[in-house]
FILUM-556249 format. One record per residue (C-alpha): residue number from 1; x, y, z. Coordinates in Angstrom, 1 decimal, m for minus. Example, Ala and Ser with C-alpha at 12.3 -4.5 7.8 and 13.67 -1.06 7.14 Angstrom:
<node><rose>1</rose><u>12.3</u><v>m4.5</v><w>7.8</w></node>
<node><rose>2</rose><u>13.7</u><v>m1.1</v><w>7.1</w></node>
//
This chain:
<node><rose>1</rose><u>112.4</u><v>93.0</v><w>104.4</w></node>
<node><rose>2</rose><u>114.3</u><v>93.8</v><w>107.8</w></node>
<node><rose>3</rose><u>117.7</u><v>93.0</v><w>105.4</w></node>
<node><rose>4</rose><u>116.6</u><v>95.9</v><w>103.7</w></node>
<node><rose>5</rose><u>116.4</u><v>98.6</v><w>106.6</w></node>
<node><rose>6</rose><u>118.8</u><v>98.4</v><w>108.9</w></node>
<node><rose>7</rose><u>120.5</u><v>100.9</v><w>111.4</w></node>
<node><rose>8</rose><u>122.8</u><v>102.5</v><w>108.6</w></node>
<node><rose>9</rose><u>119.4</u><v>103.0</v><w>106.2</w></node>
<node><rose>10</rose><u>117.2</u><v>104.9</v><w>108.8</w></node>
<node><rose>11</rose><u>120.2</u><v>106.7</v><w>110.1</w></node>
<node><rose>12</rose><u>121.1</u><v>108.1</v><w>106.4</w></node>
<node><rose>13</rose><u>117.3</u><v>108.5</v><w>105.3</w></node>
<node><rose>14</rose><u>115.7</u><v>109.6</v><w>108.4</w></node>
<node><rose>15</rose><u>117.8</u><v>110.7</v><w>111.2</w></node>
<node><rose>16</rose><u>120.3</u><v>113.0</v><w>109.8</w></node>
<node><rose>17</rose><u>119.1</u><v>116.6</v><w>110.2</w></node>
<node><rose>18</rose><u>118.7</u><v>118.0</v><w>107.0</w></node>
<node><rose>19</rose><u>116.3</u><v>114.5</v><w>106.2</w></node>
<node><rose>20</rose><u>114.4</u><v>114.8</v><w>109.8</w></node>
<node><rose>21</rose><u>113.6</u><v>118.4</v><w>108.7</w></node>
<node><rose>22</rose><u>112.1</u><v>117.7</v><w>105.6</w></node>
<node><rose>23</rose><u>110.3</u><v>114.6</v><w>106.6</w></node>
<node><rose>24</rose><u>108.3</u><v>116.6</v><w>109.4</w></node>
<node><rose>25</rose><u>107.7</u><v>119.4</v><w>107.3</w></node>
<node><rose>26</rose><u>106.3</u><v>117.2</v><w>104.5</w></node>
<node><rose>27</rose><u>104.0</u><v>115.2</v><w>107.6</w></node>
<node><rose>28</rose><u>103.2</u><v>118.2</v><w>108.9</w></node>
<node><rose>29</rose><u>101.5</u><v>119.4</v><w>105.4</w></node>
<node><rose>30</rose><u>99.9</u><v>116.3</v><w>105.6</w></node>
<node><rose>31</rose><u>98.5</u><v>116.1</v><w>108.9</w></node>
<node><rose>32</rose><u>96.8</u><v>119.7</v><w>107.3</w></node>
<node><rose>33</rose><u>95.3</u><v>118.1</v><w>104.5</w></node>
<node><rose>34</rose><u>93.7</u><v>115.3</v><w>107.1</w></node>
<node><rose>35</rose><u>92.2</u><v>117.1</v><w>109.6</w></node>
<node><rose>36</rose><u>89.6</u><v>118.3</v><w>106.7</w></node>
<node><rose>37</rose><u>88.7</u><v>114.7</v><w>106.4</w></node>
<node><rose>38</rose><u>89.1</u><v>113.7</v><w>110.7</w></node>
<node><rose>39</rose><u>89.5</u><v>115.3</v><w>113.7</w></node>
<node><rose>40</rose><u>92.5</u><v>114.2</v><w>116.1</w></node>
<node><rose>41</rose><u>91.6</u><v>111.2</v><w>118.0</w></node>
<node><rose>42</rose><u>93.4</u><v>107.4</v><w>118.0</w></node>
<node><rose>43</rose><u>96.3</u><v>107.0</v><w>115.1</w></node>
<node><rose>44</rose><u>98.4</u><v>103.9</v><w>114.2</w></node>
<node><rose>45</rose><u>101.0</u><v>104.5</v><w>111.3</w></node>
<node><rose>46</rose><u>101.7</u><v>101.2</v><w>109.6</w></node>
<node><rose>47</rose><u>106.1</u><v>101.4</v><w>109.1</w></node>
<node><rose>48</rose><u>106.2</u><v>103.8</v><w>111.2</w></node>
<node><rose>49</rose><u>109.9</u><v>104.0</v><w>111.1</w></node>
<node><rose>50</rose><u>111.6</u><v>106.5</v><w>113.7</w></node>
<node><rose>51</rose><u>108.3</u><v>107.5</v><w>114.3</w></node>
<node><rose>52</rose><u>108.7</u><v>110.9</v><w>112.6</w></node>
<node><rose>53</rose><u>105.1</u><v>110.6</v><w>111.7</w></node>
<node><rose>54</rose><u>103.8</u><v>110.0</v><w>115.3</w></node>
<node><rose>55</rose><u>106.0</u><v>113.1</v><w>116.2</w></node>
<node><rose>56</rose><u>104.1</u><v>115.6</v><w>114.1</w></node>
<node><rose>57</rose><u>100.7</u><v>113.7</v><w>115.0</w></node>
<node><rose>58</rose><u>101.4</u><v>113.5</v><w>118.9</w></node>
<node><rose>59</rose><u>102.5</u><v>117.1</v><w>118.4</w></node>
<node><rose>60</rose><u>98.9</u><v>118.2</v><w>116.9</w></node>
<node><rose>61</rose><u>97.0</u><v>116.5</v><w>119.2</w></node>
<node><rose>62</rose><u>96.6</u><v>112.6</v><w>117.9</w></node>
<node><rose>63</rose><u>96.7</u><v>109.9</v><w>120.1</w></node>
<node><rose>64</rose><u>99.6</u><v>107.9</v><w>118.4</w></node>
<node><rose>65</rose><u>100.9</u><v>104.5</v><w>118.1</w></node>
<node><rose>66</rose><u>103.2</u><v>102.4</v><w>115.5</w></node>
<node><rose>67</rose><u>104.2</u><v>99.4</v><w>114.3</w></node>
<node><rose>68</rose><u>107.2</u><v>98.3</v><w>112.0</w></node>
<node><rose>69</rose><u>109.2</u><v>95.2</v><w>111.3</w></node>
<node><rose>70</rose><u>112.5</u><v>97.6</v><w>112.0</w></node>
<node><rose>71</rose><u>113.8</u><v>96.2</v><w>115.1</w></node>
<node><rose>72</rose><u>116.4</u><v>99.3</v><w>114.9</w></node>
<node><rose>73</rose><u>113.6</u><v>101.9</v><w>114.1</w></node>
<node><rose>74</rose><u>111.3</u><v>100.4</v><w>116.5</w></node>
<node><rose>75</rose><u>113.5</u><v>100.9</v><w>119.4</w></node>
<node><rose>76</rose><u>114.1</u><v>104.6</v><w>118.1</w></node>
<node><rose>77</rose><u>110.5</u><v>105.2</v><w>118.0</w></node>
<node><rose>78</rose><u>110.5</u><v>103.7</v><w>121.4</w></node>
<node><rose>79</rose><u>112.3</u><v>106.3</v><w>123.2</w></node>
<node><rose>80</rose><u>110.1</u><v>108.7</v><w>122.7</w></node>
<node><rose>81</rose><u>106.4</u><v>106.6</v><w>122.2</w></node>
<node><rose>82</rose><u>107.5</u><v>103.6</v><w>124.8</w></node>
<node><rose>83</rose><u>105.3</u><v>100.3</v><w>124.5</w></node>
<node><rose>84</rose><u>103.0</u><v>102.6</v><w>121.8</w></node>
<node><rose>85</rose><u>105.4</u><v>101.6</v><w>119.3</w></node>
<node><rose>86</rose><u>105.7</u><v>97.7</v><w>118.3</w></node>
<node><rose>87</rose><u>107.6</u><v>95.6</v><w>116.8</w></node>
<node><rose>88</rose><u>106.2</u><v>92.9</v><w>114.0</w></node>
<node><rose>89</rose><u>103.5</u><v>93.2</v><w>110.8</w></node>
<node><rose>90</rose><u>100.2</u><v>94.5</v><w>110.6</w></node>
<node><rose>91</rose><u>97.2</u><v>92.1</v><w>111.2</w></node>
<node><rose>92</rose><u>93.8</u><v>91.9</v><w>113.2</w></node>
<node><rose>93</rose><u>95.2</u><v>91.3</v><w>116.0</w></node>
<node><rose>94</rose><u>97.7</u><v>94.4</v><w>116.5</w></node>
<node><rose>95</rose><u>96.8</u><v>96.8</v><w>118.8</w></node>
<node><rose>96</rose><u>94.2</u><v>94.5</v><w>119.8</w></node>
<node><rose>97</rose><u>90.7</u><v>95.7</v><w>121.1</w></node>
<node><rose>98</rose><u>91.5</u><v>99.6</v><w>120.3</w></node>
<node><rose>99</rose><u>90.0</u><v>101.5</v><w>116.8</w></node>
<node><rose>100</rose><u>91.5</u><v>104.1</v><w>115.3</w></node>
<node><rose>101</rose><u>90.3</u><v>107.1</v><w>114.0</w></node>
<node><rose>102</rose><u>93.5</u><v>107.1</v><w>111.4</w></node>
<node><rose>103</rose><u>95.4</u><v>104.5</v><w>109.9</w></node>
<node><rose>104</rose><u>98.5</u><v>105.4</v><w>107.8</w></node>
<node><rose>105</rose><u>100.8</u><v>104.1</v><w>105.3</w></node>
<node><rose>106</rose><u>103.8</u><v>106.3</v><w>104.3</w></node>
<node><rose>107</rose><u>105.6</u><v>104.3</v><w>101.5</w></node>
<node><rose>108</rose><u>105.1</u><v>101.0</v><w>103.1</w></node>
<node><rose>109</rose><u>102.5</u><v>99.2</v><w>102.0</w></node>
<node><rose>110</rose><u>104.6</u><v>98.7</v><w>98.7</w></node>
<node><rose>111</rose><u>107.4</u><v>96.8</v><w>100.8</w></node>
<node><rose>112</rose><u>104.5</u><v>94.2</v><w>102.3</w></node>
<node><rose>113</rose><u>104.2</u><v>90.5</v><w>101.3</w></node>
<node><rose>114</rose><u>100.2</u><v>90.9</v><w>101.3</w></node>
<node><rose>115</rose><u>98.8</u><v>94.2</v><w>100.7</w></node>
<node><rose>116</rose><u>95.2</u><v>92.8</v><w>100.0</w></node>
<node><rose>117</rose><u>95.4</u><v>91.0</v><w>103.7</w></node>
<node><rose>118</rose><u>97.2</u><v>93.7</v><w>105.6</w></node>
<node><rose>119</rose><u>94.2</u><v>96.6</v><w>104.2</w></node>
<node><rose>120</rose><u>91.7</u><v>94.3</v><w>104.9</w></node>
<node><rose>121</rose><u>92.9</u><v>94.4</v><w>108.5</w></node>
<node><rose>122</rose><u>93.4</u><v>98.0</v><w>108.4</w></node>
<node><rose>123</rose><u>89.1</u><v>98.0</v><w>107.5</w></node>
<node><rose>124</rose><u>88.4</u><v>96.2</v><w>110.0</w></node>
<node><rose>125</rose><u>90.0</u><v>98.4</v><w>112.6</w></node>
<node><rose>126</rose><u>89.3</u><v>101.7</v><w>111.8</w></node>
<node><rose>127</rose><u>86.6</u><v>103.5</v><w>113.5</w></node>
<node><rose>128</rose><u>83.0</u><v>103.7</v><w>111.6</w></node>
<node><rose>129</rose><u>84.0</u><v>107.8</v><w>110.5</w></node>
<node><rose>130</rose><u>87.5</u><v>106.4</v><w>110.5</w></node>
<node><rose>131</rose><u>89.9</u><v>107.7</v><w>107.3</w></node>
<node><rose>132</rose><u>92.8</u><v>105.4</v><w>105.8</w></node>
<node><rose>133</rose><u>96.1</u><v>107.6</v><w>104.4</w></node>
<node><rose>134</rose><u>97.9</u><v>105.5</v><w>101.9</w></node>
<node><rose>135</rose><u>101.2</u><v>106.8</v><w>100.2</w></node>
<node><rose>136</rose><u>102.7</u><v>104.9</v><w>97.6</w></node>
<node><rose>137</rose><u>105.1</u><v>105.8</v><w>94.6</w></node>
<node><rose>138</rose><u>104.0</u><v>106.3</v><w>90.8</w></node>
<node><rose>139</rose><u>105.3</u><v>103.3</v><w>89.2</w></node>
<node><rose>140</rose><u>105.0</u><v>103.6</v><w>85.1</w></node>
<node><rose>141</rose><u>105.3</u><v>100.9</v><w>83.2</w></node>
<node><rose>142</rose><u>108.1</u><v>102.8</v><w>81.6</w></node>
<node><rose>143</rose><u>110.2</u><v>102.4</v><w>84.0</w></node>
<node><rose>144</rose><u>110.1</u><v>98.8</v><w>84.1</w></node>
<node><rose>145</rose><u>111.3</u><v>99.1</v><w>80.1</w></node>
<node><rose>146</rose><u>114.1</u><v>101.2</v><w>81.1</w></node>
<node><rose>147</rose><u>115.5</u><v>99.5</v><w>83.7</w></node>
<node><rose>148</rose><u>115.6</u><v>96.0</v><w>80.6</w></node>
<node><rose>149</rose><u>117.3</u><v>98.5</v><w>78.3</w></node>
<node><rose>150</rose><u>120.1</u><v>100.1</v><w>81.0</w></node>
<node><rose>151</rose><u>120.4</u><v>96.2</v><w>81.8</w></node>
<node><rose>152</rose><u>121.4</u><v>95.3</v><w>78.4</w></node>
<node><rose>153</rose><u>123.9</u><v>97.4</v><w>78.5</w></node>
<node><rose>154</rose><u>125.4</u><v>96.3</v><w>81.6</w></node>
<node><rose>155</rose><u>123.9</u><v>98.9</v><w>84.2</w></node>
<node><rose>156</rose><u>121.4</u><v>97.4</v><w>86.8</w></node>
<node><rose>157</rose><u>119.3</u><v>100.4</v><w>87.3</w></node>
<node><rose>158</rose><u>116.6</u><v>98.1</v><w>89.4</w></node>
<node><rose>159</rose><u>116.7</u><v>99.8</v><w>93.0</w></node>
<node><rose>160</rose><u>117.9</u><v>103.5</v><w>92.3</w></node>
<node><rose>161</rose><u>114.8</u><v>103.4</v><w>89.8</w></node>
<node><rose>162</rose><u>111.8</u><v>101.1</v><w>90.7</w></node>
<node><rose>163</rose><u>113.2</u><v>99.6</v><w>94.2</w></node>
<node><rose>164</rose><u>114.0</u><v>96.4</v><w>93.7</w></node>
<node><rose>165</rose><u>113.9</u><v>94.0</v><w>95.3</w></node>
<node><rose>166</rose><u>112.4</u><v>95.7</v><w>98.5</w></node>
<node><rose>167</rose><u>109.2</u><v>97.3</v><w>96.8</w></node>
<node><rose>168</rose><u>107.3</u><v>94.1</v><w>96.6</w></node>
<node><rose>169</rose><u>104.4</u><v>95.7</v><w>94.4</w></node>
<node><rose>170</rose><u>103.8</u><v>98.5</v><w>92.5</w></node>
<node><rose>171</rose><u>100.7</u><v>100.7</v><w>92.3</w></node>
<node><rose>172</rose><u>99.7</u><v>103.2</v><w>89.0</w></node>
<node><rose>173</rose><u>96.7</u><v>105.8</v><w>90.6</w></node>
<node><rose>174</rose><u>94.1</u><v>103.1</v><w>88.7</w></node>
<node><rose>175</rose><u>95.8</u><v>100.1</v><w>90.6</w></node>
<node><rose>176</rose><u>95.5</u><v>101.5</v><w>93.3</w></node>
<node><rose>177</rose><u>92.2</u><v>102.9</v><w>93.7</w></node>
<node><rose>178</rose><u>90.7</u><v>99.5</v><w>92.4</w></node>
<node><rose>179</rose><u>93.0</u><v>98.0</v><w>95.1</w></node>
<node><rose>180</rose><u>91.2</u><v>100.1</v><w>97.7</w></node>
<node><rose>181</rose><u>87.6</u><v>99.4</v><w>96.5</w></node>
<node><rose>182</rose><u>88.5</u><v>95.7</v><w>96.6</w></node>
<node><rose>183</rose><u>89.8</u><v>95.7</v><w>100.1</w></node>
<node><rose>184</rose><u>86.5</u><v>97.7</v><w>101.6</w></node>
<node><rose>185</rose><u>87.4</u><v>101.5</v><w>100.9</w></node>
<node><rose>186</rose><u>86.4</u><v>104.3</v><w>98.9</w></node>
<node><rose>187</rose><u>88.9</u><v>107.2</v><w>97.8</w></node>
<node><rose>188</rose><u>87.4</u><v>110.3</v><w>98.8</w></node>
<node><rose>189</rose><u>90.6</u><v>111.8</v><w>97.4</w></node>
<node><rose>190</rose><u>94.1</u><v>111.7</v><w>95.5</w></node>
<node><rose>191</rose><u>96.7</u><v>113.7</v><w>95.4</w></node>
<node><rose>192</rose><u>99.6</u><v>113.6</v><w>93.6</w></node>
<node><rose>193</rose><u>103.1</u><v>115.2</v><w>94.6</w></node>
<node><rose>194</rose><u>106.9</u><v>115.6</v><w>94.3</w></node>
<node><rose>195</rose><u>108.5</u><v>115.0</v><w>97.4</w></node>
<node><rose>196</rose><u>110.9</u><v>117.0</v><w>98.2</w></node>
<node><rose>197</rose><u>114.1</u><v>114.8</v><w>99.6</w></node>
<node><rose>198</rose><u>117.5</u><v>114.0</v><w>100.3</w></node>
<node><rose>199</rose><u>117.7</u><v>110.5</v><w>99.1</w></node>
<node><rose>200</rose><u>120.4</u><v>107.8</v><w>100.7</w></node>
<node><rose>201</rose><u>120.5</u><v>106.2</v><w>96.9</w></node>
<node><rose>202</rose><u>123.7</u><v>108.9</v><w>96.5</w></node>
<node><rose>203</rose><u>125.6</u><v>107.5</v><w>99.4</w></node>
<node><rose>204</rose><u>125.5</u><v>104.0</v><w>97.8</w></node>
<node><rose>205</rose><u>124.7</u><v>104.5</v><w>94.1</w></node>
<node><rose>206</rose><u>126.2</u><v>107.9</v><w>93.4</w></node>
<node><rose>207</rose><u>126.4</u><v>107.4</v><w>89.5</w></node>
<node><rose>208</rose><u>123.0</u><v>105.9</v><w>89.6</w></node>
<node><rose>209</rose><u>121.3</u><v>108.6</v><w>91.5</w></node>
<node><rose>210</rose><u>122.5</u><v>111.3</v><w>89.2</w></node>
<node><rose>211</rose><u>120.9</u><v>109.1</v><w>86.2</w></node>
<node><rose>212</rose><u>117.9</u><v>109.1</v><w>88.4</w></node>
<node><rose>213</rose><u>117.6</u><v>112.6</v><w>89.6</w></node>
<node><rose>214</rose><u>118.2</u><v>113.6</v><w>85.8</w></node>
<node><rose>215</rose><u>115.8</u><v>111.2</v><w>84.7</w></node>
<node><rose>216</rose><u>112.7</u><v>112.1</v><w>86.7</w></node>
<node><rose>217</rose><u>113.8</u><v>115.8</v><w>86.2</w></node>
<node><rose>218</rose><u>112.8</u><v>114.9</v><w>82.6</w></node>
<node><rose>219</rose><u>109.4</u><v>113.2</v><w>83.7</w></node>
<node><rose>220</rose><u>108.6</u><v>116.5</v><w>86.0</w></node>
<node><rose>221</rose><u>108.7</u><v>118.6</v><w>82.7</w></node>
<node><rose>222</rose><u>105.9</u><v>116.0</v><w>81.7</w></node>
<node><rose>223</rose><u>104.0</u><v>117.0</v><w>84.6</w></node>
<node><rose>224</rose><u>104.7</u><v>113.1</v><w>86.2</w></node>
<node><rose>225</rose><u>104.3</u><v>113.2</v><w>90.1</w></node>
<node><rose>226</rose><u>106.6</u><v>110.6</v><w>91.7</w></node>
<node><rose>227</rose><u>104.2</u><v>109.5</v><w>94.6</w></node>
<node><rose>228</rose><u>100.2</u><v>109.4</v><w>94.9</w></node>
<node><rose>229</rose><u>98.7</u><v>109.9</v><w>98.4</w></node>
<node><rose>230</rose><u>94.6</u><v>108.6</v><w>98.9</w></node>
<node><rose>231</rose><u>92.3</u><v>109.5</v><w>101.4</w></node>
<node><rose>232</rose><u>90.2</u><v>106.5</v><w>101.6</w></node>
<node><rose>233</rose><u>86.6</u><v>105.6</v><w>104.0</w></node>
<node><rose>234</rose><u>85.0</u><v>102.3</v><w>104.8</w></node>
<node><rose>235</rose><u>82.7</u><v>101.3</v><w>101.5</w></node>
<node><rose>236</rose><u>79.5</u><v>100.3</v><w>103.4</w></node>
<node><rose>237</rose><u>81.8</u><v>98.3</v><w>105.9</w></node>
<node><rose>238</rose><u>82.4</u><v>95.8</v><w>103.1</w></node>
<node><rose>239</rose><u>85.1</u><v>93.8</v><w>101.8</w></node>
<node><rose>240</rose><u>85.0</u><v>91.9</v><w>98.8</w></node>
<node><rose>241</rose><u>85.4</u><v>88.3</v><w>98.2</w></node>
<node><rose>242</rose><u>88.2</u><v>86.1</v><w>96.0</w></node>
<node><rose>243</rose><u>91.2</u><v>87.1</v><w>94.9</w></node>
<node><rose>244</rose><u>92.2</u><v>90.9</v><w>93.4</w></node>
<node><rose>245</rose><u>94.0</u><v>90.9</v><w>90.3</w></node>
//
């Protein structure tokens, strides 16, 4: 996964200016739309990246921390959040012996090795009123088909269209919400959206990008939303046994 995001990646998609702008505008929106469900108190944001997310949180009031496998964003996040900001994966043991009030996932649980493991964890630390934030995109199976019939004619339209290979797993709003349940949480809501971005695809795919923006133009005017955001709670501070398929 660290092949994936290195220096040049967060400095294209989240440290040039016009990107920052939008990505603190967007978490500021969202930070709105939690507060109905928590009040500020003890936040860790799962890929937290440059730590644009803990900005806007620190900024209303949370009590921030991070943790991402970036060594690159982590030590960017680290000038401003110090030894609040850690380098490695999510388990257990991160952070150990504090609960949050708010655990997040901004487009990264997709990217993980074990998503069922990692939300356990995230249950398991989050305070008894605590809410978990998940953001994911809106995979169709359609796009899967697309991608086989660009192939065949030559045009490898994997990552411009469903990320691969660094989205590891892909989540539909009924895959998701059952993956939820399974791991100890309830959705007490879902929302779906259109993000508005700058995306680093046209520095290194610029033919592919305007393929993609046409394409999901195309979807839009089939009212498709590109990414689904849950608000999730502890289900009886349960997790379920076996394996979820």
């Amino acid at each position: 996964l660290q092949s994936f995001y290195t220096d040049v990646y967060f400095t294209v998609s989240y440290l040039a200016e016009r990107r920052k702008k939008i990505k603190k505008e967007f978490y500021t929106r969202q930070l709105i739309k939690i507060q109905r469900h928590v009040r500020a108190g003890s936040l860790l944001d799962v890929g937290c990246g440059v730590g644009l997310f803990m900005e806007a949180a620190a900024y209303n009031g949370w009590d921030v921390r991070g943790i991402d496998v970036a060594e690159f964003a982590v030590q960017t996040a680290q000038k401003s959040f110090g030894d609040r900001v850690r380098i490695g994966g999510f388990s257990s043991s991160t952070f150990e012996g504090i609960y949050f009030d708010l655990i997040t996932f901004w487009d990264s649980l997709e990217h993980l090795p074990d998503p069922v493991s990692t939300l356990k964890s995230a249950c398991s630390r989050l305070k008894e009123n605590g809410l978990l934030v998940v953001k994911v995109p809106n995979t169709v199976k359609s796009f899967f088909l697309l991608t086989k019939i660009l192939k065949s004619f030559g045009i490898n339209a994997e990552k411009p269209i469903v990320h691969l290979p660094s989205h590891l797993y892909h989540f539909q709003p009924r895959t998701i919400r059952r993956l939820l349940e399974f791991c100890g949480f309830q959705a007490v809501e879902m929302n779906f959206l259109n993000e508005k971005r700058v995306s680093e695809s046209e520095h290194y795919f610029p033919v592919l990008n305007l393929f993609k923006r046409l394409f999901f133009a195309s979807l839009k005017l089939l009212n498709y939303k590109e990414s689904i955001v849950v608000y999730a709670r502890r289900l009886n501070n349960q997790t379920a046994a076996g394996n979820f398929e």
